[in-house]
N, C-alpha and C positions, 0 to 999 in steps of 0.2 A: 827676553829669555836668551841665554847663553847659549854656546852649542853643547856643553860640558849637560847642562839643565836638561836640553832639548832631548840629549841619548838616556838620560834615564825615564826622562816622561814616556817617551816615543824609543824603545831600544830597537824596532825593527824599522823605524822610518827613514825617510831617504831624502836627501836633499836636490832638488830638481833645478832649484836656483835660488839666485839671490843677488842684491842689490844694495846700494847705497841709499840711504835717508839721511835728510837734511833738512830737516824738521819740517813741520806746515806753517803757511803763508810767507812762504820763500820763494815768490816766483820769480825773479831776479838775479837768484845765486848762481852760480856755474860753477857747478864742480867737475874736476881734475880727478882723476882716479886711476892708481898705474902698481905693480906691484903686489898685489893681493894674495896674502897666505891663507888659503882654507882648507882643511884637513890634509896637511904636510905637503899641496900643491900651491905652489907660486905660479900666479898668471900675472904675467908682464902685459901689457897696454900698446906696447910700443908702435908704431902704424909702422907695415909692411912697406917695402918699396915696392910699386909695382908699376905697372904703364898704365897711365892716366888717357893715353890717344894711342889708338892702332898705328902704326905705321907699315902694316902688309897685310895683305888678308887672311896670309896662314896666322895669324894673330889672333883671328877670328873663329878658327874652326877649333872643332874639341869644346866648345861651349868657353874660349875663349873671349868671346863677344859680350860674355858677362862680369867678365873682369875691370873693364873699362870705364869712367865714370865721369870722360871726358869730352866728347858724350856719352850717354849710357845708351845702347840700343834693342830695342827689340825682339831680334832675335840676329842669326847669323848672318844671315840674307843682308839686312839692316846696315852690317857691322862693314862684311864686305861690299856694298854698293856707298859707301861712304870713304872705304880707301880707294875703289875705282871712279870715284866722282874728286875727287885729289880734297876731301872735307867739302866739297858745295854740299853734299847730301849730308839734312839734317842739322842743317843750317850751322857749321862750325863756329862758332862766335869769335874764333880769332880771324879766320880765315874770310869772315863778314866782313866786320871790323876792319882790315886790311882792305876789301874792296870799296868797302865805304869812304875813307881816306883818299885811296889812290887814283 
């Protein structure tokens, strides 16, 4: 069903969401998805720049600590005892890696 269909079957319903289908027994596929015009809004996909690693702890506070997915932390506490641990806390995996090596 269309959305054109959708408004006269349903004129007072409302759309909550929606999604891409790519047919069934397609486990395999990967779809790309960017762009999307639905009822004269355009949502662009594009990935935000943002900081993947804390590099202070005011970084952290304001529920900044959630922004991060470099590691991802717990809560703020988490967030800032991992930049006052220089990344040992929470096992940084570069910062591992590098002791591992050297």
């Amino acid at each position: 069903m269309n959305l054109t269909d959708a408004k006269v079957q349903a004129p007072q319903g409302v759309v909550t969401e929606y999604g891409v289908f790519q047919g069934t027994y397609n486990p395999s596929y990967i779809t790309y998805l960017d762009s999307v015009t639905f009822n004269s809004t355009t949502f662009d996909f594009e990935l935000q720049e943002s900081l993947t690693t804390p590099t202070n702890k005011d970084q952290c506070k304001k529920d900044g600590w959630k922004t991060f997915n470099n590691p991802t932390f717990k809560n703020q506490g988490d967030c800032v005892s991992f930049i006052a641990s220089q990344g040992k806390a929470r096992g940084n995996p570069i910062a591992n890696l590098l002791r591992s090596i050297f």
